[in-house]
PAKOL-958115 format. One line per 2 residues: their letters; for each residue x, z negated, y of C-alpha. Coordinates in Angstrom, 2 decimals. Layout:
<atoms>
a = X:Z:Y  ... $
</atoms>
This chain:
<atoms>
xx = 0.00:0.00:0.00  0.78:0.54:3.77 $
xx = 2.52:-2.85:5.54  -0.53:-2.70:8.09 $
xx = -3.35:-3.18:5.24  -0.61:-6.65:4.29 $
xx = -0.69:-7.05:7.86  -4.40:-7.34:7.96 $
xx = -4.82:-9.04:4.84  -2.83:-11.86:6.44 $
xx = -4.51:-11.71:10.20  -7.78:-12.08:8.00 $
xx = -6.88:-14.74:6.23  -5.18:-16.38:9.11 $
xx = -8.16:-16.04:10.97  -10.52:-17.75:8.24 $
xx = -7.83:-20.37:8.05  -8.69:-21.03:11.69 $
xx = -12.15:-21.46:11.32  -12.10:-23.51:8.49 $
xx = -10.20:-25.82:10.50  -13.12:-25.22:13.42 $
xx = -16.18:-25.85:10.67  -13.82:-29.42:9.85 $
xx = -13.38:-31.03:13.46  -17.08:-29.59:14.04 $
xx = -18.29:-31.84:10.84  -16.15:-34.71:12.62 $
xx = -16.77:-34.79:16.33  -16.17:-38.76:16.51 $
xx = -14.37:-39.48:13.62  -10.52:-39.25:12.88 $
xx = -9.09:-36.78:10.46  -6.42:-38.01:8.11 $
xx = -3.05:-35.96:8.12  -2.03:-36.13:4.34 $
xx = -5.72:-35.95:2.73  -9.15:-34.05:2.79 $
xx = -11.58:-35.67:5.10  -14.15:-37.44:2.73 $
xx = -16.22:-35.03:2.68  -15.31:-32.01:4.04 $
xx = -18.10:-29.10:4.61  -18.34:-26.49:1.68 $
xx = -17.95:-23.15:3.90  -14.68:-25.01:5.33 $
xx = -13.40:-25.19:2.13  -14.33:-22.21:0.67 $
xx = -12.76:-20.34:4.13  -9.52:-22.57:3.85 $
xx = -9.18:-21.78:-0.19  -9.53:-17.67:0.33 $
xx = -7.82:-17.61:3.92  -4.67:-19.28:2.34 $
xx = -4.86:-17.13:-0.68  -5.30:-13.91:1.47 $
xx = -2.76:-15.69:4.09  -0.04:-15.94:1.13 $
xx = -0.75:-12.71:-0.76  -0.16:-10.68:3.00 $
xx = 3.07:-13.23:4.07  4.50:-12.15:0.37 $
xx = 4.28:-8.52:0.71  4.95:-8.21:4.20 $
xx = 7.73:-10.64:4.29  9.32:-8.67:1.49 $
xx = 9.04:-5.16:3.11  11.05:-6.93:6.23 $
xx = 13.24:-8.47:4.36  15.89:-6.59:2.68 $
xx = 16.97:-9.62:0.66  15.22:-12.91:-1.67 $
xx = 16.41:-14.99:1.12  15.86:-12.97:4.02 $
xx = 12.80:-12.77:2.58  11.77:-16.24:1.41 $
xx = 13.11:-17.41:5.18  10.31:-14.62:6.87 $
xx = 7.71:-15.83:4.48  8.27:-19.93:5.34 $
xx = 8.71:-18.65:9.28  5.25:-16.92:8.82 $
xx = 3.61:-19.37:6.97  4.81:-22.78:9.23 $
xx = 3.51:-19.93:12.26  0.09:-19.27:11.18 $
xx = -1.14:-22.41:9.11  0.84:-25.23:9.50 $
xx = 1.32:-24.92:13.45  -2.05:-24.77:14.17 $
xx = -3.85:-27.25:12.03  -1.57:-29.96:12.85 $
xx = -2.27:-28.87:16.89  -5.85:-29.24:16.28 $
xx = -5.66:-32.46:14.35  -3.03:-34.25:17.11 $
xx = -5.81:-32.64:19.85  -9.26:-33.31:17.85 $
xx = -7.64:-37.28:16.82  -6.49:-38.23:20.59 $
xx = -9.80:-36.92:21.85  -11.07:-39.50:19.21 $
xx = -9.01:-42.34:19.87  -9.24:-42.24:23.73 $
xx = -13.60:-42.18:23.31  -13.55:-44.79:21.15 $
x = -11.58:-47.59:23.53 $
</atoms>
C-alpha cells in the first residue's frame, strides 16, 4: 500500500484516540481520573474508540515508521517518537488539565 493510506490509518486512529479520551473526562466532569488505571467505570464507546484507535494508531506508526526508516532502529526510534507524539502526549495533557480543573472546584 501507498505511505498516505498508513498515514491515514494512523490520523484515524489518532483521532478516535482523542475522542475516547473526550467521551472519558465528559463521563467525569467533577471527578478525578487516576493516571495508572481505568476510571471505574469508564463509558463503552470510550473504550471501544480507545481499543480500535490504538490498534489502527499502531498498525499505521509500524508501517509508516518502517518506510522512513531505513533501519530496525531508525525505525523502532520513529515508531516510539510517533507513538509518545500522538497518544501519550495528549492524554496525559488532558488528564493534568481535566484533574487541576477538578481539584481547584472542589476547595
Amino acid at each position: 500500500m501507498t505511505t498516505w493510506v498508513w498515514v491515514m490509518t494512523v490520523a484515524v486512529g489518532t483521532a478516535m484516540w482523542l475522542w475516547s479520551i473526550r467521551l472519558t473526562l465528559r463521563a467525569y466532569p467533577d471527578e478525578r481520573i487516576p493516571w495508572w488505571r481505568a476510571p471505574r467505570k469508564a463509558p463503552a464507546a470510550a473504550v471501544a474508540l480507545r481499543a480500535i484507535g490504538i490498534a489502527l494508531g499502531t498498525i499505521g506508526v509500524a508501517q509508516t515508521s518502517g518506510l522512513v526508516a531505513t533501519s530496525p532502529g531508525g525505525a523502532a526510534i520513529v515508531a516510539a517518537v510517533l507513538m509518545s507524539a500522538l497518544f501519550l502526549a495528549p492524554l496525559y495533557v488532558a488528564l493534568i488539565r481535566h484533574n487541576a480543573r477538578v481539584d481547584t472546584h472542589a476547595t
